[in-house]
Structures are given as structure tokens and as C-alpha cells.
VOFIRO-813338 format. One record per residue (C-alpha): residue number from 1; x negated, y, z. Coordinates in nm, 2 decimals, decimal comma. Each point is the difference from the previous one (the first is absolute). Example, Ala and Ser with C-alpha at 12.3 -4.5 7.8 and 13.67 -1.06 7.14 Angstrom:
<sites>
{1; {-1,23; -0,45; 0,78}}
{2; {-0,14; 0,34; -0,07}}
</sites>
This chain:
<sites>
{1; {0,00; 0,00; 0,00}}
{2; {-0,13; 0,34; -0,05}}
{3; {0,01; 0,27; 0,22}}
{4; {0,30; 0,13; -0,14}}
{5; {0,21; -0,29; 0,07}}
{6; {-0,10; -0,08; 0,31}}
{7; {0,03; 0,38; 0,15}}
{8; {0,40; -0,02; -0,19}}
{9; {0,09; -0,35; 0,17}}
{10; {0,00; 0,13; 0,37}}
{11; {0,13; 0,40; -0,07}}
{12; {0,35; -0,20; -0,16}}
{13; {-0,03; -0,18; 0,32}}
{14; {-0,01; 0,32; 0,18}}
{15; {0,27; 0,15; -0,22}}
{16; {0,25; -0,28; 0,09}}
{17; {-0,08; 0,07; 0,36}}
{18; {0,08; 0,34; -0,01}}
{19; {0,34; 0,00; -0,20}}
{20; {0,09; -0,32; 0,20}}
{21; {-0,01; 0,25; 0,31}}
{22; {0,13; 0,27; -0,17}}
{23; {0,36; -0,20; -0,12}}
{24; {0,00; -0,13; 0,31}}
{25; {-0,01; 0,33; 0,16}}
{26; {0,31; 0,13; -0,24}}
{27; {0,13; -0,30; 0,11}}
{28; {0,01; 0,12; 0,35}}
{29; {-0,16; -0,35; 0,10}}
{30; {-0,25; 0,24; 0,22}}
{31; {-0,11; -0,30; 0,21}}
{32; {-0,11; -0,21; -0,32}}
{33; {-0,20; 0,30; -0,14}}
{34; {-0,14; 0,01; 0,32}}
{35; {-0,12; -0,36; 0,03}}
{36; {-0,14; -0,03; -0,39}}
{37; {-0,23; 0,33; 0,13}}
{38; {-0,11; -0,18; 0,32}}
{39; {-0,07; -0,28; -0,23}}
{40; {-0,11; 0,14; -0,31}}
{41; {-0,15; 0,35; 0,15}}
{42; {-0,29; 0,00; -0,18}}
{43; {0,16; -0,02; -0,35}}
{44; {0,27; 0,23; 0,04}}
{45; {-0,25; 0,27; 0,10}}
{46; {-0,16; -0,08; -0,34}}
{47; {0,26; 0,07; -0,22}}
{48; {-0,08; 0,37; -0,06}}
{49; {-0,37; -0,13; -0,11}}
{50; {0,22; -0,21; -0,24}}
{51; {0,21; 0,22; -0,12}}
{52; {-0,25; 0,21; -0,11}}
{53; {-0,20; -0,28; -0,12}}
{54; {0,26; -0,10; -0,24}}
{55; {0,07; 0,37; -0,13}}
{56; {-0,38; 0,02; -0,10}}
{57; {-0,01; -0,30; -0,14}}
{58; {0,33; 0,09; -0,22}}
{59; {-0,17; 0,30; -0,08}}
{60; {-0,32; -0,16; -0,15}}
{61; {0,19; -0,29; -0,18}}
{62; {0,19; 0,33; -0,19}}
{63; {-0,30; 0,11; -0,03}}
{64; {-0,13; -0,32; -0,21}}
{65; {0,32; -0,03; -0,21}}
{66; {-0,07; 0,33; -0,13}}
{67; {-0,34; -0,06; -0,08}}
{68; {0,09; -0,30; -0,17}}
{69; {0,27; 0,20; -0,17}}
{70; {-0,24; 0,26; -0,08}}
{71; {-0,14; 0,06; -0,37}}
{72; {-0,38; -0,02; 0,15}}
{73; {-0,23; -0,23; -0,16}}
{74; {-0,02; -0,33; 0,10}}
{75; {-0,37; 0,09; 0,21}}
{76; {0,16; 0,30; 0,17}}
{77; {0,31; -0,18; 0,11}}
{78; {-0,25; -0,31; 0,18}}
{79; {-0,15; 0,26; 0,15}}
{80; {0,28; 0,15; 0,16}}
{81; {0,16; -0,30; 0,07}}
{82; {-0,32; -0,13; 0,19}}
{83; {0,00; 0,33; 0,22}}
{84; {0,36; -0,03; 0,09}}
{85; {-0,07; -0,39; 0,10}}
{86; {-0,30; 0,12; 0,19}}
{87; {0,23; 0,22; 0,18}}
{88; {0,26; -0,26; 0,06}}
{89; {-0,25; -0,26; 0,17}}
{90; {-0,15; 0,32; 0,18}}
{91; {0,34; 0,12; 0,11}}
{92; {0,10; -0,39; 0,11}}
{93; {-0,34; -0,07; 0,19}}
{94; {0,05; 0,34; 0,18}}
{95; {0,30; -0,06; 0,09}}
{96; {-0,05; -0,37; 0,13}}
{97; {-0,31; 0,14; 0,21}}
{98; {0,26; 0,27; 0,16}}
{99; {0,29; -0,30; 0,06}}
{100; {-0,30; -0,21; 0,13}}
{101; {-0,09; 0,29; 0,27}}
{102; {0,39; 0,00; 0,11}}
{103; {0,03; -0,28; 0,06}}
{104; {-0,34; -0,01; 0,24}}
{105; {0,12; 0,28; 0,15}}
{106; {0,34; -0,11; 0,10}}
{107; {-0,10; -0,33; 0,12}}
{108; {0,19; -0,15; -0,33}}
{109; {-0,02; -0,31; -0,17}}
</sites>
């Protein structure tokens, strides 16, 4: 797996957390929310790093259609392409270090 895949497996792990808590919140099931954060702390205080996580990643994927879109020459569009998947391994390894550091901190699994 690259670094890309495995940074995306665990912040849609984090995601599910987060909207699990929030429907059950609109629910009104308050004591439920309350137990899956006791239990699952660590992820749901994650979900912002998600969140934005996914939004970059978006962003750069756009960023690669329209380069393959584009009417650059063949060389300038590898080019670019290689940069923006430099950027996504960058932006997935930084963001599995900052996860990583969480969950130290908290005392997470």
C-alpha cells in the first residue's frame, strides 16, 4: 500500500466515528454519543484533521484532472502530474505523523 492508501483507510474510520456521534446526537440518544466518545475518543477528536485531509486531497485530484485535461505537452503534463503526487504522498505522510502524535498523546490506540 502506498502512503496514500494507508493514511485514507483510518481518516474514513474516523469520519464514521464522528457522523455516527453526530446522528446520534440529533437523535437525542445523548448517552450513546457519550459512550462511542468514551470509547472511540481518540478518533472523534480526529475528525477535523480528516476533514481537512480529505478537502486537500479533493483539491489536488482537481488539480490532476485538469492537467490531464490540459492541452500541455505530454512532458509538461508528467511533470505536473509528478509534483501534484509528490504533494499527495507529502500531504498523506504528514498527516499520518500528526494522527500518530494524537494518538500518543491521548493515550489512544
Amino acid at each position: 500500500m502506498t502512503g496514500v492508501q494507508t493514511c485514507a483507510l483510518p481518516i474514513y474510520e474516523v469520519l464514521q466515528v464522528k457522523n455516527t456521534v453526530t446522528k446520534l446526537l440529533e437523535e437525542g440518544k445523548v448517552e450513546e454519543a457519550n459512550a462511542l466518545i468514551n470509547k472511540r475518543g481518540t478518533e472523534y477528536m480526529q475528525a477535523e484533521l480528516a476533514n481537512t485531509f480529505k478537502a486537500n486531497m479533493n483539491m489536488l485530484t482537481q488539480a490532476e484532472r485538469a492537467i490531464a485535461a490540459s492541452k500541455m505537452t505530454p512532458e509538461a503534463k508528467r511533470e505536473q502530474l509528478d509534483q501534484i503526487r509528490k504533494m499527495k504522498i507529502g500531504l498523506a505522510n504528514a498527516t499520518r505523523e500528526i494522527s500518530d502524535k494524537t494518538i500518543r498523546l491521548v493515550g489512544g490506540s
